[in-house]
N, C-alpha and C positions, 0 to 999 in steps of 0.2 A: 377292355371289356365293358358291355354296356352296365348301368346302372339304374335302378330305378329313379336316380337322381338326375339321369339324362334326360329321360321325358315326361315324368310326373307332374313339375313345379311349371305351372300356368295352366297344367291339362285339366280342361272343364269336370273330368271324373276323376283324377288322382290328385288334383291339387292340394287339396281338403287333408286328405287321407295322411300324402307324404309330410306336408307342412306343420300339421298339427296331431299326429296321433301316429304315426307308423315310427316306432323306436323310442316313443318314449316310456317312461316307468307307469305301469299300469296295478293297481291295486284291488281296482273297486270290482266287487263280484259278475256284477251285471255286464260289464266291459269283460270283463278275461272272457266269461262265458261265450258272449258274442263272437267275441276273435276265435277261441276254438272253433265255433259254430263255424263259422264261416272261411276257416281256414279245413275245415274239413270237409265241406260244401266243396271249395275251390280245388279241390283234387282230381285233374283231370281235364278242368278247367280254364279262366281266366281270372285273374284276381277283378279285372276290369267290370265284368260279369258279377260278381260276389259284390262291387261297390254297388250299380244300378239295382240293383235287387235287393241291397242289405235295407231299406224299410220295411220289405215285403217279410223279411227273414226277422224283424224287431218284432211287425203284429202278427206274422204266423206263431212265433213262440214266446208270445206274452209280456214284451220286451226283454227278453233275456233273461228272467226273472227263475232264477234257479229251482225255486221251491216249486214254482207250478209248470213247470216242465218236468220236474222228477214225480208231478202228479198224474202227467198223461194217463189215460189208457185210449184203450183201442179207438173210440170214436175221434178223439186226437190222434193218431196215427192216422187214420182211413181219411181226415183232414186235412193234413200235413202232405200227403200222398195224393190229393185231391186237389192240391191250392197250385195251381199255375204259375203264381208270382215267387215260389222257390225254387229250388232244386227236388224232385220227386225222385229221390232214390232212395229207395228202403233201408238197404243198408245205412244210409245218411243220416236221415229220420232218426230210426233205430240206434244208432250212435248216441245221436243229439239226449234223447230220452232215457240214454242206460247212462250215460256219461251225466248229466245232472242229479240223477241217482247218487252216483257214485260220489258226485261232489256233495252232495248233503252226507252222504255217510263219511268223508272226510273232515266233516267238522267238528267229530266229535275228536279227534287227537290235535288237529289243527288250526280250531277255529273259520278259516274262511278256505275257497281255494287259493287266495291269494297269501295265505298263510302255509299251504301246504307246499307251493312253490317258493317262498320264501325257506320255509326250512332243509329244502333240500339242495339248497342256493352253497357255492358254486357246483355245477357240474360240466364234465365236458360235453360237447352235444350227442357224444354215443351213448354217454351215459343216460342223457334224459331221455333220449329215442328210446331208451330200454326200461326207463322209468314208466313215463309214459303207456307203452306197449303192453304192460305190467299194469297199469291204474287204470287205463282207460280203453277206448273203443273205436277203433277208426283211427289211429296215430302213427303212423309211421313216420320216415325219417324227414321227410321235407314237409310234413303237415309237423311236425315238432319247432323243426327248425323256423321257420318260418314264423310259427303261434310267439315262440320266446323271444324271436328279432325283435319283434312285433311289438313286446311290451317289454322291453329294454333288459332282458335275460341274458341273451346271445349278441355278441357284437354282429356289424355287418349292414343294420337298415341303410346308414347314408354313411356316403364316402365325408372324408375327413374335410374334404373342400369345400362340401354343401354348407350353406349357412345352419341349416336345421341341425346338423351334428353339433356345432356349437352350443345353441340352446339346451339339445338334449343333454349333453356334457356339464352342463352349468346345476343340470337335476341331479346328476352324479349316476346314474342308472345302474342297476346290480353288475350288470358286465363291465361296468366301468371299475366299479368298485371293487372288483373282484383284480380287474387285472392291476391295479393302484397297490392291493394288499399283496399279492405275489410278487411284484417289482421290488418294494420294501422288503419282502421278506426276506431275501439274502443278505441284505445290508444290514437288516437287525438280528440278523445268525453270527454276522462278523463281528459287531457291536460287542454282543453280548459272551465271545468268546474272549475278550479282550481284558 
């Protein structure tokens, strides 16, 4: 089966992507938000499409900048639906702007979004398609998947033989970490009955 690690590593638009930032552990506000952005953008689409366009998608919405994209109103809409250098679908748009909402009003139980995916850290992926589905706007089950490969949530970015899964590995990444803690865990069930 193909991989994105077959033809990514040298390609003049995915190199970047795969080598430095696709699977690894992502924290920072500005970063998640993007990736959702534009993992929900690519729905229908090409991820290839979402790279050549993601500056257009950085000064269309402020740099990713959560607080003033949950400030839009409509003259930022009718913008947004106006600017050629993104994707013009309403529904998208609309997502983009109800989902940074959504993430400011997450901060008050959570602190960040990346606080609110941390707490609800491990899940299985149907569980967080459902999470998701439930929190947000536009998410369904491969815009999920995807968004959490992305930033080291869900195993799966690069196969074991890539170099970059090494690196990544050396970060410890939530999905790593998660499956470290259930390997262990029967062995210290045996332990501790002993």
């Amino acid at each position: 089966m193909s991989s994105y690690c077959d033809f990514a590593p040298g390609n003049p638009i995915h190199a970047h992507y795969h080598d430095w930032e696709y699977g690894f552990p992502v924290d920072d506000e500005a970063v998640l938000f993007e990736r959702l952005i534009l993992e929900i953008n690519q729905a229908g689409l090409s991820w290839e499409l979402m790279l050549k366009k993601r500056d257009n998608f950085r000064a269309a919405y402020s740099g990713f900048d959560i607080d003033s994209v949950a400030a839009y109103g409509e003259k930022d809409r009718a913008r947004l639906l106006a600017d050629a250098g993104i994707i013009r679908n309403r529904l998208k748009v609309n997502a983009a702007i109800e989902n940074a909402r959504r993430i400011v009003a997450l901060r008050a139980d959570y602190g960040s979004f990346g606080g609110w995916i941390a707490a609800h850290h491990p899940l299985s992926k149907e569980d967080w398609v459902k999470l998701f589905r439930k929190t947000f706007k536009f998410t369904g089950g491969e815009i999920v998947g995807e968004f959490l490969m992305s930033i080291g949530y869900l195993p799966g970015a690069h196969r074991e033989s890539c170099p970059v899964y090494k690196r990544i590995a050396r970060l410890n990444p939530p999905w790593m970490d998660a499956a470290k803690a259930k390997k262990t865990s029967p062995e210290k069930a045996k332990r501790a009955k002993k």
